[in-house]
N, C-alpha and C positions, 0 to 999 in steps of 0.2 A: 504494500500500500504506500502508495508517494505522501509526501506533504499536503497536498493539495486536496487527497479525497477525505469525504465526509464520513463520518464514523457513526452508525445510527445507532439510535438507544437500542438497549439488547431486548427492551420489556416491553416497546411497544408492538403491537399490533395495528396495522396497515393493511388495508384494501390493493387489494393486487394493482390498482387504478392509478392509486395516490403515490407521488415520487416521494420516498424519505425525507429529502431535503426541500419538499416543496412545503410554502406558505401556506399554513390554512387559508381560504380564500374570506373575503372579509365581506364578499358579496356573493349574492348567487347561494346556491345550495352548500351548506358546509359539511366539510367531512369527519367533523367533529364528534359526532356523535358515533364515528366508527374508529374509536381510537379510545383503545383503553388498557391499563394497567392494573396488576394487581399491588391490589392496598396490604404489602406484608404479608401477613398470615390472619386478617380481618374475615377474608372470604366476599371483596366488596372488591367489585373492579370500577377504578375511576377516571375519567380525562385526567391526563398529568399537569392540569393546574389546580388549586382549589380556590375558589373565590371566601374572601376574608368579606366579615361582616364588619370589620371596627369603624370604619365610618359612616354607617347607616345608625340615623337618630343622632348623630352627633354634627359632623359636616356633612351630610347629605339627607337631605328630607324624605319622605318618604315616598312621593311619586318619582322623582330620580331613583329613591332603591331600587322600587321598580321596574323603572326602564331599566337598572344594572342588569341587574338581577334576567330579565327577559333575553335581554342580550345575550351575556350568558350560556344562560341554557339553550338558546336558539343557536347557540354555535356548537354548540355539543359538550357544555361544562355538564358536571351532574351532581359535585361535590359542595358545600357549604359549609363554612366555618365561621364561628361566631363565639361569646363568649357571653358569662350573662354580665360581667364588670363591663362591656361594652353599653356604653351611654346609659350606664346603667340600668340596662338591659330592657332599653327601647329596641335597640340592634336585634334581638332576638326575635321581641314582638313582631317586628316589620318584617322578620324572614317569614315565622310564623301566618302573619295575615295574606304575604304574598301568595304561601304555598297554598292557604284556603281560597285563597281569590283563583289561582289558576290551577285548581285543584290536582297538584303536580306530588303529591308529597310523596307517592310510591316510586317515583323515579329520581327523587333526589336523596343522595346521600347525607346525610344530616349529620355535622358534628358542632359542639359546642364545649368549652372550655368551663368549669367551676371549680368555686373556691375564691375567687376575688370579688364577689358581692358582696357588700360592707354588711347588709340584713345576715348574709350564711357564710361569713370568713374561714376559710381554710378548710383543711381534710377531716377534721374529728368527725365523728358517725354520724353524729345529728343531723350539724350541719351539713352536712356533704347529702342525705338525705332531703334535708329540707331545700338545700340547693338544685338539686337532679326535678324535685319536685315543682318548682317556682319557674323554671327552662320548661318544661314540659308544657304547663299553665301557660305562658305565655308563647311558644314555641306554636301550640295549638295540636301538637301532637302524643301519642301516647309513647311513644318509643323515641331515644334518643341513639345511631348508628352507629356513632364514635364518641364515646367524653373523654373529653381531654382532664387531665385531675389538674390543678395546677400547684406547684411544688412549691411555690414560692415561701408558703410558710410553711417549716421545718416542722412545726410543731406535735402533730399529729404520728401519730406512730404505723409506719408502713404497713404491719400485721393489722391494725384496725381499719385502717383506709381501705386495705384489697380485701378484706373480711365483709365492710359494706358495699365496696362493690361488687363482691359475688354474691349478695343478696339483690342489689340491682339485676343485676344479668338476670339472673335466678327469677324474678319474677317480669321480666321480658322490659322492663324500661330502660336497659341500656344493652347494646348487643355487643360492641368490643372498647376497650379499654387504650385510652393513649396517655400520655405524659408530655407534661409542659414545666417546665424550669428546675427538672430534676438531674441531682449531681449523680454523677456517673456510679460515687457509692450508693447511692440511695436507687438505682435500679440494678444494682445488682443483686442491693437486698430484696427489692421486688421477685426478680427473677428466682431466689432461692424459695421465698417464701411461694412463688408459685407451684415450683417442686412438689410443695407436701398439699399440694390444691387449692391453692386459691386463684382467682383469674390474671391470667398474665398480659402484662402490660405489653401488647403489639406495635402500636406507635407512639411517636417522639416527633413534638414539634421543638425545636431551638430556633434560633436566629443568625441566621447564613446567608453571606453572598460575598461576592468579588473582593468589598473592605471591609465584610464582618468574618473572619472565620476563627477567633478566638475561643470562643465556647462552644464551638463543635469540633474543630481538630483537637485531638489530642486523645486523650484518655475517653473523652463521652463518645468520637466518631470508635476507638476498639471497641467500647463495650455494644453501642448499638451493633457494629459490624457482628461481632461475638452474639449477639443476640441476635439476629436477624430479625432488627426493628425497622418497618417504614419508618424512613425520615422525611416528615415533612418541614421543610426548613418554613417559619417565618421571615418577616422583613426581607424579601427576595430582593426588591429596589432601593431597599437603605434609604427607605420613608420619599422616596422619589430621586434621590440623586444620580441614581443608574438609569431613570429614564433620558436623561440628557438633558433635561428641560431648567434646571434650574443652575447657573452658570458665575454669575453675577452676586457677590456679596450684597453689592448697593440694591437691589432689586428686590431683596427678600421684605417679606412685610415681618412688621416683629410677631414674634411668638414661641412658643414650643418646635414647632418642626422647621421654624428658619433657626435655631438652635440647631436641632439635631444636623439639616442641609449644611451649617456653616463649618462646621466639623469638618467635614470631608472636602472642601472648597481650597483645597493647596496644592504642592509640585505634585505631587501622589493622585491626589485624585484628578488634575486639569490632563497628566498622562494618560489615564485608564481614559477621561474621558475623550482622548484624541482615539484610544485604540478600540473604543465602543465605536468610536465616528467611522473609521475606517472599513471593521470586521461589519460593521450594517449595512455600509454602501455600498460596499459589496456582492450581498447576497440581497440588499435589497428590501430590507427589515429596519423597523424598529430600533434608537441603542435599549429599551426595554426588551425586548424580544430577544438579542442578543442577550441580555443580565440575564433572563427564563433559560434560557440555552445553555448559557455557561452552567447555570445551577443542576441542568438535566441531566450535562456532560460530567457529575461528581459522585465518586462510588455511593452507593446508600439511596442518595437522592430521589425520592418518588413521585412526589408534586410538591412544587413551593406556594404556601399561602399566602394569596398576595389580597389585598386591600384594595378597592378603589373606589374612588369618587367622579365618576365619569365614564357614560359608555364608552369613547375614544379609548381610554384605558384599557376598557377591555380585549377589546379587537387586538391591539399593540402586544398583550400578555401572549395570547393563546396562540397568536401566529408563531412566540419562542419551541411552541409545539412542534412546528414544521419546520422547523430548522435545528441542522444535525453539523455541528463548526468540527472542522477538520484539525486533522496534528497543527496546522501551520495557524489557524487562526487564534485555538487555545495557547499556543507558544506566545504570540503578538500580544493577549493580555494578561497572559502571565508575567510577561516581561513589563509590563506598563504596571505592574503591583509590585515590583521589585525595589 
């Protein structure tokens, strides 16, 4: 294989029609819906994007969710993620009303993150009950696909958390088990205490891309590898900075995410963002689409949960779909993170 040819995902699945490296089409019938991977060892096969809830109810109202959201799934997503600490858990609501309004809910995969609602804080049994409980309620449905636990507080004791969610499973309101901000020891004691039967934790969202990979190299990408956990990375565009759109310090209005943007605005990132400029105009893509690609091209990698606030966004994501970067393009921005 030379430098030049493209290296296609091992997992997906492709219509004898559709070329590896070609764009999902953004108009016309999409092939979207013929493209799917498996989610781990969940038994859920999914489009290898998954659309993030966090800015529904917060910066996006609720008839733009909907256009997202339509979008979407009209292109062939089928996955959802959402959390109920988002907008404090209007995010959910408006997934929920959507799914009653376009009566879709057996075709959508449904995941939702708990434990960060200020009313049900962290893993202990109760709460983690009364949380799974109050998702459901507003979610509008009776089963949740995937929950994510979130790890953030240490507090609660592993053996109790997967004790109540094999009671979960057990009486059918939650079907598989994921992990969100947990330390490498803290699944492997999952993992152990799976062993003697409790339900095992199948995927791992972290936060991963081109200039985040500090909390997923290392220690947590062996044990996921060692476990054969989907990873679903968050933050795939580094809260937009990988889409290219945002360049200019003087530009940024104030806030939280002209914070987060202004971080990455130096020699390091103005480089990546020449070699995003370059590897997209090339194949003729998005530098969003390009960020989704590079994430696709990373061992483990299953779909990255991305966030948006705009159908444009969406289109720019899921095209990363249909594009497979060769030896020579991943060299070019690997080099540009050097």
């Amino acid at each position: 294989m030379t430098s030049g040819e493209a290296v296609a995902h091992p997992s997906v699945v492709l219509t004898p029609e559709a070329h590896p490296s070609a764009p999902i089409p953004v108009q016309g019938r999409s092939i979207g819906s013929r493209i799917r991977v498996p989610l781990g060892e969940t038994g859920f096969s999914i489009f290898p994007v998954i659309l993030g809830g966090g800015e529904f109810g917060w910066n996006v109202d609720q008839q733009h969710s909907y256009e997202i959201l339509d979008r979407f799934f009209d292109l062939g997503g089928n996955m959802v993620h959402t959390a109920d600490s988002f907008a404090a858990g209007r995010s959910e609501l408006i997934i929920g009303q959507w799914m009653a309004t376009r009566a879709v809910r057996d075709d959508v995969i449904l995941a939702t993150r708990v434990g960060g609602h200020p009313d049900n804080p962290g893993l202990g049994s109760t709460n983690l009950v009364r949380a799974v409980e109050a998702s459901l309620q507003r979610l509008g449905t009776t089963h949740i696909d995937v929950l994510y636990l979130d790890g953030t507080d240490t507090r609660a004791a592993a053996e109790d958390t997967l004790a109540t969610a094999e009671w979960l499973v057990e009486t059918g309101k939650v079907r598989a088990i994921g992990a969100h901000g947990f330390s490498p020891e803290r699944l492997v004691e999952s993992r152990i205490l799976a062993s003697a039967g409790y339900p095992r934790i199948t995927v791992v969202d972290v936060p991963y891309n081109m200039v985040r990979r500090e909390e997923f190299d290392g220690n947590l990408r062996l044990v996921a590898g060692a476990q054969g956990l989907a990873v679903t990375p968050s933050h795939p565009l580094e809260h937009g900075f990988l889409s290219g759109v945002h360049r200019s310090r003087a530009r940024l209005q104030p806030g939280v995410r002209a914070n987060q943007l202004r971080s990455n605005m130096n020699r390091r990132g103005t480089r990546l963002l020449r070699a995003l400029d370059s590897v997209a105009a090339e194949l003729g893509v998005p530098d969003a689409a390009i960020a989704i690609a590079w994430l696709r091209a990373q061992r483990l990698i299953v779909a990255p949960i991305a966030n948006v606030y705009a159908t444009a966004h969406v289109d720019e994501l899921m095209q990363g779909v249909g594009v497979s970067l060769g030896r020579a393009h991943l060299a070019e921005l690997n080099r540009a993170l050097s």
